[in-house]
C-alpha positions as CSV (number, residue, x, y, z in Angstrom):
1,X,-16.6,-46.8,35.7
2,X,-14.8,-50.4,36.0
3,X,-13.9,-52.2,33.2
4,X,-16.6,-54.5,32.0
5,X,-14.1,-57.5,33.1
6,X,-12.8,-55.9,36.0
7,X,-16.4,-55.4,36.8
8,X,-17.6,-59.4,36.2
9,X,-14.7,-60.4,38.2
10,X,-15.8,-58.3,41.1
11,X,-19.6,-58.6,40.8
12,X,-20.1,-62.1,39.0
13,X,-20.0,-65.8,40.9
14,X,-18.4,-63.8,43.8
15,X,-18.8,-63.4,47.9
16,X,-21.4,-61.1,48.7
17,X,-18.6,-58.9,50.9
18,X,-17.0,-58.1,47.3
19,X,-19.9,-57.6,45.9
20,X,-21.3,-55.0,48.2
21,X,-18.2,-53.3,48.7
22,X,-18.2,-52.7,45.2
23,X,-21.5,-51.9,44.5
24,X,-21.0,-49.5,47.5
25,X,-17.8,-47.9,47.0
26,X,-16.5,-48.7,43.7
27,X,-20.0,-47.8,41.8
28,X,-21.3,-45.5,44.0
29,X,-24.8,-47.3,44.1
30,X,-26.6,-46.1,47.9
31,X,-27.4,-48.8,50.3
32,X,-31.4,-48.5,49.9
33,X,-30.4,-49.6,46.2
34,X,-32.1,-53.3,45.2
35,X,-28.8,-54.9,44.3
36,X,-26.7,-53.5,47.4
37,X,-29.5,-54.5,49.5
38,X,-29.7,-58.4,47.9
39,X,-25.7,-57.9,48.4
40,X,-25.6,-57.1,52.1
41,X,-28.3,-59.5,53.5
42,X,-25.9,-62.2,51.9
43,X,-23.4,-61.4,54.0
44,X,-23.3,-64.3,56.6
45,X,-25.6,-66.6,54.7
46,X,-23.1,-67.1,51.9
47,X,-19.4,-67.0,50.9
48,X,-16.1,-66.3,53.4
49,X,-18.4,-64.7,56.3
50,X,-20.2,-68.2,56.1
51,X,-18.1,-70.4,56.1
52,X,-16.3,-68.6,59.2
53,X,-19.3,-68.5,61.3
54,X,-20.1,-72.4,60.3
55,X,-16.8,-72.5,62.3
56,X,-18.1,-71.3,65.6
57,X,-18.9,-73.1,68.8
58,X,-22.1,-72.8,70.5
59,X,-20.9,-70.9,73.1
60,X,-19.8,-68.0,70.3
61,X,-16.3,-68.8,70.3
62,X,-13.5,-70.1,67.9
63,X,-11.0,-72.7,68.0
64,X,-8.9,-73.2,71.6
65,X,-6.7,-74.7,73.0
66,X,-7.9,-78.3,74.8
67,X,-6.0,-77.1,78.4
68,X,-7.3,-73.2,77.3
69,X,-11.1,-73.8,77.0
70,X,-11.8,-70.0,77.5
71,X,-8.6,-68.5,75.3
72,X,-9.7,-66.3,72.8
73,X,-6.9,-65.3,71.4
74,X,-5.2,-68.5,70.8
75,X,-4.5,-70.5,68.9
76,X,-3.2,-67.9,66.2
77,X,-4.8,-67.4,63.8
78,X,-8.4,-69.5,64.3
79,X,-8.9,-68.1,67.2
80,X,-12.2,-65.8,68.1
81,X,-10.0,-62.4,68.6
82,X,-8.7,-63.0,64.8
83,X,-12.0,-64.8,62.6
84,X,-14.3,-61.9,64.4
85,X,-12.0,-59.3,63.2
86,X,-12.0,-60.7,59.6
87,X,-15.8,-60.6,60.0
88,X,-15.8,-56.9,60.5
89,X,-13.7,-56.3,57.7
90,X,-16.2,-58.1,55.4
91,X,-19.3,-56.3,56.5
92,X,-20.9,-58.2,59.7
93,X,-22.4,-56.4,62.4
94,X,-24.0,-57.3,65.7
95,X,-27.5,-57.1,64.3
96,X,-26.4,-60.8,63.3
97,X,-26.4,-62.8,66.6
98,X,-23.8,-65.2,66.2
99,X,-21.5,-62.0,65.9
100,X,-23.5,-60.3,68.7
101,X,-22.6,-63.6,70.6
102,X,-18.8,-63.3,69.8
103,X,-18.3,-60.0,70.7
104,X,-20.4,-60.2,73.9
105,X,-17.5,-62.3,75.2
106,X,-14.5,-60.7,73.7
107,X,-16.2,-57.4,75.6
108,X,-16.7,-59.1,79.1
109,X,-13.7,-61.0,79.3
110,X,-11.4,-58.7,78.0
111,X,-12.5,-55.3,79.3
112,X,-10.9,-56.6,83.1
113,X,-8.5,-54.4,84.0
114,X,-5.9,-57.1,84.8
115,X,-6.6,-58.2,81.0
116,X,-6.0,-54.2,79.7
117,X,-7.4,-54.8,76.3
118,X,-9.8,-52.4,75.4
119,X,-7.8,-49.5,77.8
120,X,-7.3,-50.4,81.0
121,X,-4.2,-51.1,83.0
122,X,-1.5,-53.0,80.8
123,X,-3.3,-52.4,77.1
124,X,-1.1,-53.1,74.3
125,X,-1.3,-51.0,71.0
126,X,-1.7,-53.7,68.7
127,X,-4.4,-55.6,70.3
128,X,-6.3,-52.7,71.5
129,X,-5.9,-50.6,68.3
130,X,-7.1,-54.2,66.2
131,X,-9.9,-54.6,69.0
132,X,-11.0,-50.8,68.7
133,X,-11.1,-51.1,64.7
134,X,-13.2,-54.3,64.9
135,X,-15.8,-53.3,67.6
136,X,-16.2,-50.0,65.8
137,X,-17.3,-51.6,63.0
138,X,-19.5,-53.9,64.5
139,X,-21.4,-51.5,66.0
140,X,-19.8,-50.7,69.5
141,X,-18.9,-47.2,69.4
142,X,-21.2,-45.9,71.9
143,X,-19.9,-48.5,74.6
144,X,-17.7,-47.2,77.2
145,X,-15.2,-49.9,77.4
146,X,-14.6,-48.6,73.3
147,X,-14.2,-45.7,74.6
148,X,-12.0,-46.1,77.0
149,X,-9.9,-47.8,74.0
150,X,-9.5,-45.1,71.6
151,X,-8.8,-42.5,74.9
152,X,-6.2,-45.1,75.6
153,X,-5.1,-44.7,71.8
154,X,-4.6,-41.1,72.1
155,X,-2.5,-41.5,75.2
156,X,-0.2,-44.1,73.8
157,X,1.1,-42.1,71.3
158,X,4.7,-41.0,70.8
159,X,6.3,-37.7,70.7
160,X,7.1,-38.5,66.9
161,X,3.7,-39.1,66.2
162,X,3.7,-43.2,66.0
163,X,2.6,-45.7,68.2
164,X,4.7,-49.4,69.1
165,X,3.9,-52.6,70.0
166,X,6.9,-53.3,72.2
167,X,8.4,-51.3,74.8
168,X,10.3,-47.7,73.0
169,X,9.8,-43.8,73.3
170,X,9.3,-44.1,69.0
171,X,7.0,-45.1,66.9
172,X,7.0,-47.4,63.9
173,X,4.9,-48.2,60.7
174,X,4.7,-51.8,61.8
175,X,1.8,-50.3,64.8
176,X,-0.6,-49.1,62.4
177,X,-3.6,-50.1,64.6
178,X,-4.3,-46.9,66.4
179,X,-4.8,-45.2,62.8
180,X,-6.8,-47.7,61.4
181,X,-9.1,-47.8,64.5
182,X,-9.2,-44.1,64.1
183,X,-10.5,-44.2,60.4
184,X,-13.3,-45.9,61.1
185,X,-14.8,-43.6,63.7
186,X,-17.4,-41.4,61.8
187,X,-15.7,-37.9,61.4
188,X,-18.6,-36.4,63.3
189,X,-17.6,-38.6,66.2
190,X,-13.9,-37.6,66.7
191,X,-13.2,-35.8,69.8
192,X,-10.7,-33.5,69.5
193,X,-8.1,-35.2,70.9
194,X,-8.7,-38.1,68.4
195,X,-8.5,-35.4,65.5
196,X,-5.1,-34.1,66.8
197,X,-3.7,-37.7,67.4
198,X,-4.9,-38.7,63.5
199,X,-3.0,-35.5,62.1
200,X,0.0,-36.1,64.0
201,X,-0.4,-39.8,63.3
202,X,-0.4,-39.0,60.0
203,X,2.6,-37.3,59.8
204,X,4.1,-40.2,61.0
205,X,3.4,-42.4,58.4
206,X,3.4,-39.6,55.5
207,X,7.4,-38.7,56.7
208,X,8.1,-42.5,56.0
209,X,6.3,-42.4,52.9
210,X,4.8,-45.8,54.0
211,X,7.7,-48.2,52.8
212,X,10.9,-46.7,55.2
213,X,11.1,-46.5,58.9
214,X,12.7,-42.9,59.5
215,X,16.6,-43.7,59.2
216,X,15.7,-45.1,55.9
217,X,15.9,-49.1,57.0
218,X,12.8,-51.2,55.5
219,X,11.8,-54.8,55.6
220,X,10.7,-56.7,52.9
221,X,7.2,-58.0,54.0
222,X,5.9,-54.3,54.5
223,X,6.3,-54.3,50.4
224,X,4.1,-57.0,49.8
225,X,0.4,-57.6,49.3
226,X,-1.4,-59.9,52.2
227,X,-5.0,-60.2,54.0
228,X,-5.8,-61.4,56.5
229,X,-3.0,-59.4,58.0
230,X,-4.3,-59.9,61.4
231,X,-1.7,-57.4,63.4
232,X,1.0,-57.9,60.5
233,X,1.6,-54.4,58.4
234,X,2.3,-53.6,54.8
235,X,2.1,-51.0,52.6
236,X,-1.6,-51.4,51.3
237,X,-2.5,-51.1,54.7
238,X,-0.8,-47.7,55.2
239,X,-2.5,-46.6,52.0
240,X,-5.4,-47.8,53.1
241,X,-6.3,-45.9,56.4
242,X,-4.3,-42.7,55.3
243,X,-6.4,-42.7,52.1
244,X,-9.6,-43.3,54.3
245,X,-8.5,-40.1,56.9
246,X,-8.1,-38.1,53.6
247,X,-4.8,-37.9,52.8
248,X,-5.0,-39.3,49.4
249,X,-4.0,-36.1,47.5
250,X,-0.5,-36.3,50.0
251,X,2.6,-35.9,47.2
252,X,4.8,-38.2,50.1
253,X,2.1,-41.3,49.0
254,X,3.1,-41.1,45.3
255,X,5.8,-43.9,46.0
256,X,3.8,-45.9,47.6
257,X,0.5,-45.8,45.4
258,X,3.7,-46.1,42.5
259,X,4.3,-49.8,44.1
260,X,0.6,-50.6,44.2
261,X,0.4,-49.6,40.4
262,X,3.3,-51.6,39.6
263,X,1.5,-54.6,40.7
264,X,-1.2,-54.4,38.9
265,X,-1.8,-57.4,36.7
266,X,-2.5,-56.8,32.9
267,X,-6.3,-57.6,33.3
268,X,-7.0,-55.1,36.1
269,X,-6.8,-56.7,39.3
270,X,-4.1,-57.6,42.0
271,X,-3.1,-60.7,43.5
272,X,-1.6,-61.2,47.3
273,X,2.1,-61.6,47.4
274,X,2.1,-63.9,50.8
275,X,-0.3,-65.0,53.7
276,X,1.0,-63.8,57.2
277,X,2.8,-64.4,58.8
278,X,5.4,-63.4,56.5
279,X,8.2,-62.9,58.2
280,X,11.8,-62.3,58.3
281,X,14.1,-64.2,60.7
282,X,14.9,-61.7,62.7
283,X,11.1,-60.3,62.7
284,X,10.6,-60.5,67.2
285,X,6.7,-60.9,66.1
286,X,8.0,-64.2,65.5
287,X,5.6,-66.6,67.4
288,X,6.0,-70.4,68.5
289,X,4.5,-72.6,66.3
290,X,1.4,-74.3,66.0
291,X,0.1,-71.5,64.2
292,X,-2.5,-71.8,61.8
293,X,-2.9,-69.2,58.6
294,X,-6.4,-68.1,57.7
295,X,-7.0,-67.5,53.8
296,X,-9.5,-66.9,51.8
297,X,-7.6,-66.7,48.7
298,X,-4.6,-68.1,47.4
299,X,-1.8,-65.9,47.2
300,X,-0.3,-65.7,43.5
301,X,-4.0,-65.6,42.2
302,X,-5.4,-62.9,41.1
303,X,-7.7,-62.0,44.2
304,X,-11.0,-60.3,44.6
305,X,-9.7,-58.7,48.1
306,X,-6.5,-56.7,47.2
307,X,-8.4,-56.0,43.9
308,X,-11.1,-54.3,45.9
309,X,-9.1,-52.3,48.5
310,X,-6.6,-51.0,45.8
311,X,-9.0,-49.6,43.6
312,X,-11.0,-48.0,46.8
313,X,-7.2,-46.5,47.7
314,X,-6.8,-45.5,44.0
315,X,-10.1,-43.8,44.1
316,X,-9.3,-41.9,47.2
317,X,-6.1,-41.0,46.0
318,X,-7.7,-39.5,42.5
319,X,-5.8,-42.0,40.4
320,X,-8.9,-44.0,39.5
C-alpha cells in the first residue's frame, strides 16, 4: 500500500500516464477496472502525451530541420524518432492514429537497408535497440521489420555479454538498449535466442553492479536521476530493465537499489538530478549544438516520473 501522500501525489491533479501506471502497477488494480480505464483513455487527450502530440505536423512528424524537411531524427531532441519514443513510455499505442501516423513513417523510411535501423545493413545498437523498445510497445511486434531488429539485437552482442554504440569487441553499460528492448517483449514471445542473449546480457550488467564499467572506472552522470534519457544511461535505467527481466532478487543490485534509496526525499518520492544530456567533457556522445532538451519536469523537484519507476523497481526488487 502507498502512503496516503505518496498516493495523492501520484493519483491527485496528475497526468493520466502516472496515474495509470500507478493504478496499474503500484496498486495492482486490473485494466477492466473503472478508474484504470477513465486513466488510460486520458492518455493523449490530457497531460504530457498531449501536449506532445499538439506538437505534431500534419504529415505525422516532429520538428526538422528547414534544409531537412524529411529528418526524423533531427533536430535532437524534438525530433519524431525522440517525442514518439517518449509516447511509448507514457502508454500510447497505435490504436491512436496520430501515433499510428508517426510510426507509419519511422517504419517505411527507416526499414531501407541503406538506412539499417530496424536490422538491416549498417544498424546501430542504440538506435535500433531504442527503435525496437518503442515499436514493441506500440504495438509492432508482429511486424517483420521488428523482427528483424531484435534478431539483429541478438547478433550484435559481445563475447562479454554487452552490446556498444561505437565500434569495440566489448560491451558497456552506457548501450543498454538491446536489454531494454528485450524486456518488453512478452516472455511468451522470446525466442530462444532472445532468452539466451537476455541471460548473458544480464550478466553483463549484474558483474558491473550497474554503477562500474568492468575495470572499476565510472562516470558521474550514470549515478544520477534523468528522463527523458533518450539514448543517455543511468543507473535507474539499469535497475529498471533488469528488475523487469526478473532479476530483482540479484545480491550484485543491492548497491545500486542502496543509491536509489539514498535519494529518496523525506516525503516519499524522488526528484531528477539533471535533464540529458548530461554530459561530461570528454563524454564522445557529445553532439553539436542546437540541441533542444525535452522535459516534462523540472529537475530538483520532486517528480511524479522517477517517483513512479523507483517504486515499480523497489517493488520488483521486494524492497517495497
Amino acid at each position: 500500500m502507498l502512503a496516503a501522500k505518496l498516493r495523492r501525489f501520484l493519483l491527485q491533479g496528475t497526468d493520466p500516464s502516472v496515474r495509470y501506471f500507478t493504478l496499474k502497477d503500484l496498486c495492482d488494480r486490473p485494466e477492466g477496472e473503472s478508474q484504470v480505464k477513465a486513466a488510460r483513455a486520458e492518455i493523449g487527450r490530457k497531460g504530457w502525451a498531449w501536449e506532445i502530440l499538439s506538437l505534431q505536423e500534419p504529415s505525422g512528424q516532429w520538428a526538422t530541420y528547414r534544409d531537412e524537411p524529411t529528418n526524423l531524427y533531427l533536430p535532437k531532441y524534438t525530433s519524431t524518432n525522440f517525442l514518439l519514443l517518449v509516447l511509448s513510455d507514457l502508454g500510447m499505442t497505435r490504436k491512436d492514429p496520430r501515433v499510428a501516423r508517426a510510426a507509419k513513417l519511422l517504419l517505411d523510411r527507416w526499414s531501407d537497408p541503406k538506412e539499417g535501423v530496424w536490422g538491416e545493413a549498417g544498424a546501430e545498437t542504440c538506435i535500433t535497440g531504442n527503435g525496437v523498445r518503442m515499436m514493441v510497445r506500440l504495438g509492432f511486434l508482429e511486424d517483420p521489420r521488428i523482427q528483424r531488429g531484435i534478431d539483429w539485437l541478438v547478433s550484435a552482442q559481445k563475447s562479454d555479454g554487452g552490446w556498444h554504440c561505437w565500434r569495440s569487441r566489448t560491451g558497456t553499460l552506457a548501450a543498454w538498449e538491446a536489454m531494454a528492448a528485450f524486456a518488453v517483449i512478452p516472455p511468451e514471445s522470446r525466442s530462444a535466442p532472445v532468452v539466451r542473449a537476455i541471460e548473458r546480457g544480464a550478466e553483463f550488467f549484474l558483474e558491473r553492479g550497474l554503477l562500474h564499467e568492468a575495470d572499476g572506472s565510472s562516470y558521474q552522470p550514470w549515478w544520477r536521476i534523468h528522463y527523458p534519457n533518450h539514448y543517455y544511461y543511468d543507473f535507474l535505467v539499469g535497475l529498471d530493465f533488469l528488475t523487469a527481466l526478473g532479476y530483482g532478487s540479484d545480491r550484485r543490485l543491492r548497491p545500486a537499489l542502496r543509491l536509489l534509496e539514498r535519494k529518496r526525499g523525506k516525503d516519499g518520492w524522488w526528484r531528477l538530478d539533471s535533464v540529458q544530456p548530461d554530459l561530461e567533457a570528454s563524454d564522445p556522445y557529445h553532439h553539436p549544438p542546437p540541441l533542444y532538451p525535452v522535459m516534462l519536469e523540472y529537475p530538483g523537484e520532486p517528480s511524479r516520473w522517477a517517483t513512479l519507476t523507483a517504486l515499480r523497481v523497489l517493488r520488483r526488487a521486494g524492497r517495497c
